[in-house]
C-alpha positions as CSV (number, residue, x, y, z in Angstrom):
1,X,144.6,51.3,-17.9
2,X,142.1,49.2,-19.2
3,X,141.6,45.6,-20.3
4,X,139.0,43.6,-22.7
5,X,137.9,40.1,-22.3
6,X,136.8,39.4,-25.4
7,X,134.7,36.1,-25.0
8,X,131.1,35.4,-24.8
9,X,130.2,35.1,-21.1
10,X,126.5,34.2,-21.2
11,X,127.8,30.9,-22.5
12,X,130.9,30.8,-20.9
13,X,132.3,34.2,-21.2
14,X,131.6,37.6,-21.1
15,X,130.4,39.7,-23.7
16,X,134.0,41.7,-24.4
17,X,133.1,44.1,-21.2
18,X,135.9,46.8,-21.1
19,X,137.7,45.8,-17.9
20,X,138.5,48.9,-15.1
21,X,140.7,48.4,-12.3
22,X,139.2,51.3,-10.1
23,X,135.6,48.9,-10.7
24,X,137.0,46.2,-9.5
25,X,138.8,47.9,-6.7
26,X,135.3,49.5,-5.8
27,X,133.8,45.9,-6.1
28,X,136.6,44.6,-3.4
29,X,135.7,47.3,-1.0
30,X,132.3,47.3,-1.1
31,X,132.4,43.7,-0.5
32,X,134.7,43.6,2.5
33,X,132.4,46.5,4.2
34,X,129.5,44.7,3.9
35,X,131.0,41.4,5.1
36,X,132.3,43.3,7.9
37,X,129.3,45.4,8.5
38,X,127.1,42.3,8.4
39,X,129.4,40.3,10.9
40,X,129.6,43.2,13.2
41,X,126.0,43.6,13.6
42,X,125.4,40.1,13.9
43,X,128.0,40.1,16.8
44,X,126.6,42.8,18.3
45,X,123.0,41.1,18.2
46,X,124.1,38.1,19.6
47,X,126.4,39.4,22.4
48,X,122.5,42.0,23.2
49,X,121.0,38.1,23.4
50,X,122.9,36.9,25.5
51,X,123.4,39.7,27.9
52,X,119.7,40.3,27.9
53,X,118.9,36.5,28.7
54,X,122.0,36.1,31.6
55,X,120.7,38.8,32.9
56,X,117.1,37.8,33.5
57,X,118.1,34.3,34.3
58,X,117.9,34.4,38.1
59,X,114.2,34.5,38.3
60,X,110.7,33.4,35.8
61,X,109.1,36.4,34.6
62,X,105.8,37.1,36.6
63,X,103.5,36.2,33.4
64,X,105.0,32.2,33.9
65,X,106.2,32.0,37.4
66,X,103.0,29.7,38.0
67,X,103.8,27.4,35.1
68,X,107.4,27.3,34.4
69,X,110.1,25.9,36.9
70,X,113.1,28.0,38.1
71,X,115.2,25.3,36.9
72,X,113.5,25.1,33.7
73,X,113.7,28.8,33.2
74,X,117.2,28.6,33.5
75,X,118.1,25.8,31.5
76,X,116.2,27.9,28.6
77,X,118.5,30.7,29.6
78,X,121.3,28.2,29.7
79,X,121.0,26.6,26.2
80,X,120.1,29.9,24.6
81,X,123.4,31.7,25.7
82,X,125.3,28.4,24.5
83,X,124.1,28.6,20.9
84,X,124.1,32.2,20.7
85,X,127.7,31.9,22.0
86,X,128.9,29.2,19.6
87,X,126.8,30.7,16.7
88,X,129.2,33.8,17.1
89,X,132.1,31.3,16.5
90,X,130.4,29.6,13.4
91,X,129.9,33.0,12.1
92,X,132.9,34.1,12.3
93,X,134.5,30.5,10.8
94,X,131.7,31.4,7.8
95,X,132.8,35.1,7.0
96,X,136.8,33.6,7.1
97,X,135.9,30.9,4.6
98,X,134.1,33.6,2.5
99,X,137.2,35.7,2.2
100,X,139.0,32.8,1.7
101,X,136.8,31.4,-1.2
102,X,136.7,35.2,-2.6
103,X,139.3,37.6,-1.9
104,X,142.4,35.4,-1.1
105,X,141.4,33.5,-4.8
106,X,140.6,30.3,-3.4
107,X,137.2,29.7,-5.6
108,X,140.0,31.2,-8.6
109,X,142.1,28.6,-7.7
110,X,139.7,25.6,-7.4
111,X,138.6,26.4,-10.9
112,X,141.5,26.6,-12.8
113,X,142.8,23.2,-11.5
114,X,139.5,21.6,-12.7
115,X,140.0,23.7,-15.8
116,X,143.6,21.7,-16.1
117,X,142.6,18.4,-15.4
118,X,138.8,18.5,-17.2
119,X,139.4,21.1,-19.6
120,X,136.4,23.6,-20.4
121,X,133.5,21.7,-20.9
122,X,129.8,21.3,-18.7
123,X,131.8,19.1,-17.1
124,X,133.8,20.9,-15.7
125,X,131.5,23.6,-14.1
126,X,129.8,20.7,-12.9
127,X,132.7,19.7,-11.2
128,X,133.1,22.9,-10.0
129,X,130.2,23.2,-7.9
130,X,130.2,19.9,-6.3
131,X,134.1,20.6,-5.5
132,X,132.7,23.8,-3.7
133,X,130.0,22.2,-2.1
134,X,132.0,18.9,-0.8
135,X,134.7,21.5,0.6
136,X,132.0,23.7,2.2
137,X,130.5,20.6,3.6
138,X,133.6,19.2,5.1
139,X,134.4,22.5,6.5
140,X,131.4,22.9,8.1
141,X,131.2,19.4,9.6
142,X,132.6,20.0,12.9
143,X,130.3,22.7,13.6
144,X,127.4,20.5,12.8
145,X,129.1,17.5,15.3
146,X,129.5,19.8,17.8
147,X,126.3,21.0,17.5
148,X,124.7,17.6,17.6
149,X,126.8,15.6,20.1
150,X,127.8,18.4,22.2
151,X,125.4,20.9,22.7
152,X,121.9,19.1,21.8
153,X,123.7,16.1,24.0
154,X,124.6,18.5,27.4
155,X,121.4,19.5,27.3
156,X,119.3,16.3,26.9
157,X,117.7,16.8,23.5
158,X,120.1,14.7,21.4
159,X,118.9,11.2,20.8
160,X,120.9,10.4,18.0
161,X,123.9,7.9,17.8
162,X,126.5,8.2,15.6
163,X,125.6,5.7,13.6
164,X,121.9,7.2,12.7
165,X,123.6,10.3,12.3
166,X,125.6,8.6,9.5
167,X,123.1,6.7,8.1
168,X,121.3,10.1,7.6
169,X,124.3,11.6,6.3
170,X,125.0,8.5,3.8
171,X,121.2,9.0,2.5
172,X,121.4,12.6,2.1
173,X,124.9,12.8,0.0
174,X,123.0,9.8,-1.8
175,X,120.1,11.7,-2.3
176,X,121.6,14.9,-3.4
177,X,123.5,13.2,-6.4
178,X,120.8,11.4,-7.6
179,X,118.4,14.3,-7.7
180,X,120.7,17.5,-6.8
181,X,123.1,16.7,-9.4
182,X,121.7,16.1,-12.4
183,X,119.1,19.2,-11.4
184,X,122.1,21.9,-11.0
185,X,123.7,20.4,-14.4
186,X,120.8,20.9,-16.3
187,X,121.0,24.6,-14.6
188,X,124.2,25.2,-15.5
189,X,123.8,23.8,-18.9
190,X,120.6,26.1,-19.6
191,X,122.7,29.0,-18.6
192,X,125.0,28.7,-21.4
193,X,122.5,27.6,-24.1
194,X,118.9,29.4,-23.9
195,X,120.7,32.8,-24.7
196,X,120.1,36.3,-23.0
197,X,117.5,34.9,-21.0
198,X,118.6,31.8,-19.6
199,X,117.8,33.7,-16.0
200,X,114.6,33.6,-16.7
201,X,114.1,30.2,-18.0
202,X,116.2,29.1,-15.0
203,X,113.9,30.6,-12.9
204,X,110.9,28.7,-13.9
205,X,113.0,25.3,-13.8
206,X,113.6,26.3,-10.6
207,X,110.2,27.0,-9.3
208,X,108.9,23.8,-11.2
209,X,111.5,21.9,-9.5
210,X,110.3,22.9,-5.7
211,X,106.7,22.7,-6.4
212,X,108.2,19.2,-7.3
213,X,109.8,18.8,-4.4
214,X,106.8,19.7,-2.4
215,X,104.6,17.2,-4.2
216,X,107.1,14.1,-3.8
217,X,108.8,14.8,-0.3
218,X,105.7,13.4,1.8
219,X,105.9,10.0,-0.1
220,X,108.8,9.6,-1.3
221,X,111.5,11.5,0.8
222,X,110.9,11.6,4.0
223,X,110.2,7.8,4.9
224,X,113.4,7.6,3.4
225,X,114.6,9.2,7.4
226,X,111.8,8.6,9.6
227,X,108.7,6.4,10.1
228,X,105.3,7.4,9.8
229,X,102.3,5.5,11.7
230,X,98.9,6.5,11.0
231,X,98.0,7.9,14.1
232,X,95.9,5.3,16.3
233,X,94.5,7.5,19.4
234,X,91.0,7.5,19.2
235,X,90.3,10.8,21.3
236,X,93.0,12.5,19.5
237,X,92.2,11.1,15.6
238,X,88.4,11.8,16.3
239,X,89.2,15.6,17.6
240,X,91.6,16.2,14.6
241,X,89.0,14.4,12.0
242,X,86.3,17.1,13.6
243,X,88.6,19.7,13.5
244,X,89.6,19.3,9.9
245,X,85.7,19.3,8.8
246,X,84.9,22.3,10.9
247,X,87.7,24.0,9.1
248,X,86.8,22.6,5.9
249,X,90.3,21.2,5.0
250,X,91.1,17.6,3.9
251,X,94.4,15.9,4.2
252,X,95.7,12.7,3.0
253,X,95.9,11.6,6.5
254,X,97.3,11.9,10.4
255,X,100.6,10.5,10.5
256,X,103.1,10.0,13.5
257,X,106.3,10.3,13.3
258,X,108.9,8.6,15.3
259,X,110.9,12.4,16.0
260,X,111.7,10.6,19.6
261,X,114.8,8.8,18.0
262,X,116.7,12.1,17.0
263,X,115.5,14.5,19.5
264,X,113.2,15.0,22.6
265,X,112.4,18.4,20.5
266,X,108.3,18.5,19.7
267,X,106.9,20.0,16.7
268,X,103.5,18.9,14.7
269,X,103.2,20.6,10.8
270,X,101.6,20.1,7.5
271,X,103.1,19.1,4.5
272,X,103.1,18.4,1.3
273,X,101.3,20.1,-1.8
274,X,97.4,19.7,-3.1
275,X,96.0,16.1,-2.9
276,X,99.4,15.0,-0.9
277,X,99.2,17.2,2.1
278,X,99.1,15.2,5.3
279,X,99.4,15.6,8.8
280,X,102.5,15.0,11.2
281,X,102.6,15.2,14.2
282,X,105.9,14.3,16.0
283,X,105.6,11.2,18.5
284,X,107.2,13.7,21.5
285,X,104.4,16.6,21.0
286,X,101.7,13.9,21.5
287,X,103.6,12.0,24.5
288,X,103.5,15.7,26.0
289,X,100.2,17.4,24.9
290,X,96.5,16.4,26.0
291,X,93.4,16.0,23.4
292,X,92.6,19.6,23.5
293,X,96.3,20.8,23.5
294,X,96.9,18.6,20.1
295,X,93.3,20.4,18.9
296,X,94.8,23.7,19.4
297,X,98.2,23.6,17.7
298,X,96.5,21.5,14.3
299,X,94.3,24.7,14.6
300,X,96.9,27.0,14.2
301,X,98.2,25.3,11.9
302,X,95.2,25.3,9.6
303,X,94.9,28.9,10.4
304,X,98.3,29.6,8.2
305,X,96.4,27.8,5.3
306,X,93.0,29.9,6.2
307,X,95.1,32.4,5.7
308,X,96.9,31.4,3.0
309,X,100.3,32.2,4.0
310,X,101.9,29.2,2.6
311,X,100.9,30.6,-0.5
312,X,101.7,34.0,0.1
313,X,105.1,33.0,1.4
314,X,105.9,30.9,-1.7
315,X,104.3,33.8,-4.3
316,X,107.1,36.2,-1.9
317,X,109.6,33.6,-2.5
318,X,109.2,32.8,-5.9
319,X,109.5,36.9,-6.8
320,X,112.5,37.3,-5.0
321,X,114.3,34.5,-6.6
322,X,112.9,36.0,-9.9
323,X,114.6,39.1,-9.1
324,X,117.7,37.2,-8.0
325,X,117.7,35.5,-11.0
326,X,117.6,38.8,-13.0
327,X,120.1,40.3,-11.2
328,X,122.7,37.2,-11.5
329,X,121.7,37.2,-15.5
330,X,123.2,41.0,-15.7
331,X,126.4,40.8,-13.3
332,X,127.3,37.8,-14.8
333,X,128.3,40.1,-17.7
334,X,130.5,42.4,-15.5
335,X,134.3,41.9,-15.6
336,X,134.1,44.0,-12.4
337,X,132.5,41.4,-10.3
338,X,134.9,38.5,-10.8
339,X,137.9,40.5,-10.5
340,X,136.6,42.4,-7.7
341,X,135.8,39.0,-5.6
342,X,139.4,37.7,-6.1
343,X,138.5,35.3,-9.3
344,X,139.7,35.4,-12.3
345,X,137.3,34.7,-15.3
346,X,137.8,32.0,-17.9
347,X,139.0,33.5,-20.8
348,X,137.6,30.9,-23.4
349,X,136.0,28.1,-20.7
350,X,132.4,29.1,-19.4
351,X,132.1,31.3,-16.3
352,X,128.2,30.5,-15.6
353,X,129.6,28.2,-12.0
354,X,131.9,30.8,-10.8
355,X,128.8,33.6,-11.3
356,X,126.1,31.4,-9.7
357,X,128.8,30.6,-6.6
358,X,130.0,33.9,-6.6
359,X,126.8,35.1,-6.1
360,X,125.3,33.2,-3.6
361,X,128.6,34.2,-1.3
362,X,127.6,37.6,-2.3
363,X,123.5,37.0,-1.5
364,X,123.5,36.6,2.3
365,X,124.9,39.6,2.8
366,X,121.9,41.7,1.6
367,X,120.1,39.1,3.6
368,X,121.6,40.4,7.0
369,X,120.1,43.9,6.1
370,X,116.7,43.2,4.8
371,X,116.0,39.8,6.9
372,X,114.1,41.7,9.8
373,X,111.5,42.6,7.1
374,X,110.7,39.1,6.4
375,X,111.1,38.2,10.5
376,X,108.8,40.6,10.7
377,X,106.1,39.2,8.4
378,X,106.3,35.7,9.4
379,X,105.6,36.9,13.3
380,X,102.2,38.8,12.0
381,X,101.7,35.5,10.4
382,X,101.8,33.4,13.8
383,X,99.5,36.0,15.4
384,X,97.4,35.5,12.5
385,X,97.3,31.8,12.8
386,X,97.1,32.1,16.6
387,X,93.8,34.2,16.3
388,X,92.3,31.5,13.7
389,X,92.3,29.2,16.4
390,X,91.6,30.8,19.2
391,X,88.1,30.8,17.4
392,X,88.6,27.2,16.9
393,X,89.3,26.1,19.7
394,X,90.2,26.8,23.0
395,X,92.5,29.7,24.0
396,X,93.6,28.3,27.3
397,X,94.4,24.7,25.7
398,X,96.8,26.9,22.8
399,X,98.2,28.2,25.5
400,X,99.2,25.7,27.7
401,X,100.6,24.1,24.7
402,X,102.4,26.7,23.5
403,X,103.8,26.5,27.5
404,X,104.5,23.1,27.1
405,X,106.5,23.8,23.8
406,X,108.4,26.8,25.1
407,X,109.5,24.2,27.7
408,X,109.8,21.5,25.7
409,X,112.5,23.2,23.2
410,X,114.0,25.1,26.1
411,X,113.5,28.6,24.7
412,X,114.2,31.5,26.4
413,X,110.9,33.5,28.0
414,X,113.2,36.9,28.2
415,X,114.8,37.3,25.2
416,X,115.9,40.5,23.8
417,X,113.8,42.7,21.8
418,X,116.3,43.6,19.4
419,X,117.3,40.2,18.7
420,X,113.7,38.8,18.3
421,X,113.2,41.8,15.6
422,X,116.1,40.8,13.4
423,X,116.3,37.0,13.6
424,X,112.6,35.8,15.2
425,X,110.2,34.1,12.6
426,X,107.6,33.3,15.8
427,X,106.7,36.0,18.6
428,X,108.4,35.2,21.7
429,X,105.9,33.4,24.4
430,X,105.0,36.8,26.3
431,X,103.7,38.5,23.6
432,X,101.9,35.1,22.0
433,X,99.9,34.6,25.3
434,X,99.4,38.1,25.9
435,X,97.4,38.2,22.6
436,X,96.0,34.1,23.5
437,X,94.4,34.7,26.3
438,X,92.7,38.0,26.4
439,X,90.8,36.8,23.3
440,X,89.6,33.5,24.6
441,X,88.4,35.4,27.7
């Protein structure tokens, strides 16, 4: 038996597809086996994780027995087994919600109460998505308290009260209507009105809109959570300044920022876009790291510019969303994949919200399959950056820092090797210092 929607979904509805149960049904089973394939393996990942790190917990692998403490080893092994343990919890919460959203109608549901009470207008869809993204956002909360006040708290990296943590969470929902909302409405509205290839003209909104954001967040945005000194050491400010030269980069500046007041974490990075970038370097990396140590992560740094992968990372980026973009312009069209996901399509309101939610439920799941690829490329990239400055700077000062960072962040020196090859965007320490040292030698 079949059905016909007879509407015009590019702008709402779809272009009178011929409906066919045994599609839909197809749609519904291919979706529950690849949520349940994708949550399997992820299981099956993490429990390999933590077995592998419990189980080399007792003693410091030979390579770092001379640097790292037993006790520090351990609470690496400690805190890793703890997230991997209560990220198996949040994954599972996330895959329930999904089915929930999808297959037991609950996204269905959300929409045509909105459809009732704001009838079938932009407004609507608009109301839509920041119903579904409130609701995910509360749901999700607890994980992200527990998270904070729990876990980064037990193990001494959380120095943020409550009432920072809301003051960041009042700026962000602030910050995400002023410029999140009226960015996803013009979205939405271009979906319905630029014709058979709105994805493509969405797509270059899209990637004007984060070159944007790259251009504006030094500035404009982050200040807005943290404050940035110009950094005053004269040892470290006159090795950086060289460093920069001998490189030939420039940079708006060397900025501190006060990182201590969330979490003892470390980090340093570059940011921003053209004339704006700048240099950060968190107030907790320099409290820890000597001179030469701060030398040799800005030099890694620079080498991921030297090489460009920034630019090769946002070229990958921006292609895949193209493709995303294409692919969401064409199943929009198909009857088969609302049905199939447990919604039913408005039959004279637009259906543009429910196809760009429906999709990015759908998205992450391919992203479970193909994400060691891009795991994989981001750790050449490291190594890459790592060689850049071992010739630089020194080897030994990159890799004491790197030492000092492992500990710093408590991560695990004996990770497993099947884990690290799905999930791991930065080579675990043994195989970093295996590759430091020799070449500085």
């Amino acid at each position: 038996m079949h059905w016909i929607v007879a509407d015009d979904l590019n702008s709402g509805a779809m272009t009178a597809p011929i409906f066919s149960p045994s599609a839909s049904l197809t749609t519904t089973v291919v979706f529950a086996l690849a949520l349940c394939a994708s949550l399997l393996l992820k299981f099956w990942l993490a429990s390999r994780q933590i077995s592998h790190v419990a189980h080399n917990r007792s003693a410091v692998p030979a390579t770092f027995d001379a640097r790292i403490s037993l006790s520090a080893h351990q609470k690496a092994a400690d805190y890793t087994i703890t997230k991997a343990r209560f990220g198996m919890i949040e994954m599972a919460w996330g895959a329930a919600i999904a089915v929930c959203w999808t297959l037991l109608g609950g996204l269905s549901e959300l929409n045509q109460v909105l459809v009732r009470l704001l009838g079938d207008g932009l407004s609507q869809q608009v109301a839509l998505l920041a119903s579904f993204v409130a609701i995910g956002g509360l749901l999700d909360l607890p994980f992200t308290l527990y998270q904070t006040f729990v876990i980064e708290e037990r193990f001494g990296f959380n120095k943020t009260s409550f009432t920072l943590w809301l003051q960041d969470f009042a700026k962000s929902l602030l910050l995400s209507t002023m410029i999140g909302l009226p960015f996803i409405t013009l979205v939405i509205w271009m979906m319905g009105a630029t014709g058979p290839w709105w994805w493509l003209w969405v797509w270059g909104v899209w990637m004007g809109f984060n070159l944007l954001a790259l251009l504006i967040y030094p500035t404009w945005i982050a200040p807005l959570f943290n404050k940035f000194q110009p950094l005053e050491d004269p040892q470290v400010k006159e090795r950086v300044t060289q460093l920069m030269a001998r490189c030939g980069f420039t940079s708006k500046g060397f900025f501190v920022m006060d990182g201590s007041k969330r979490s003892a974490h470390a980090n340093a990075y570059f940011t921003g876009f053209g004339a704006s970038k700048r240099v950060v370097f968190y107030d907790t990396l320099l409290a820890q790291l000597s001179p030469a140590e701060v030398d040799a992560v800005l030099a890694h740094e620079l080498g991921h510019f030297k090489h460009q992968h920034v630019i090769k990372r946002m070229a990958a980026i921006f292609s895949m969303s193209l493709i995303g973009f294409f692919v969401l312009g064409w199943i929009s069209h198909q009857a088969w994949f609302y049905t199939g996901l447990g919604v039913v399509p408005n039959l004279v309101a637009p259906n543009d919200t429910l196809a760009l939610l429906l999709f990015m439920m759908v998205l992450p799941l391919l992203g479970t399959f193909i994400g060691p690829v891009f795991a994989q490329l981001s750790r050449k990239h490291e190594f890459e950056a790592d060689a850049y400055a071992v010739t630089q700077t020194s080897g030994t000062a990159l890799a004491g820092a790197l030492l000092k960072l492992f500990e710093d962040n408590a991560s695990t020196l004996t990770p497993d090797p099947v884990y690290v090859a799905f999930y791991y965007s930065h080579p675990p320490a043994t195989e970093r210092l295996g590759r430091i040292l020799p070449a500085s030698c």
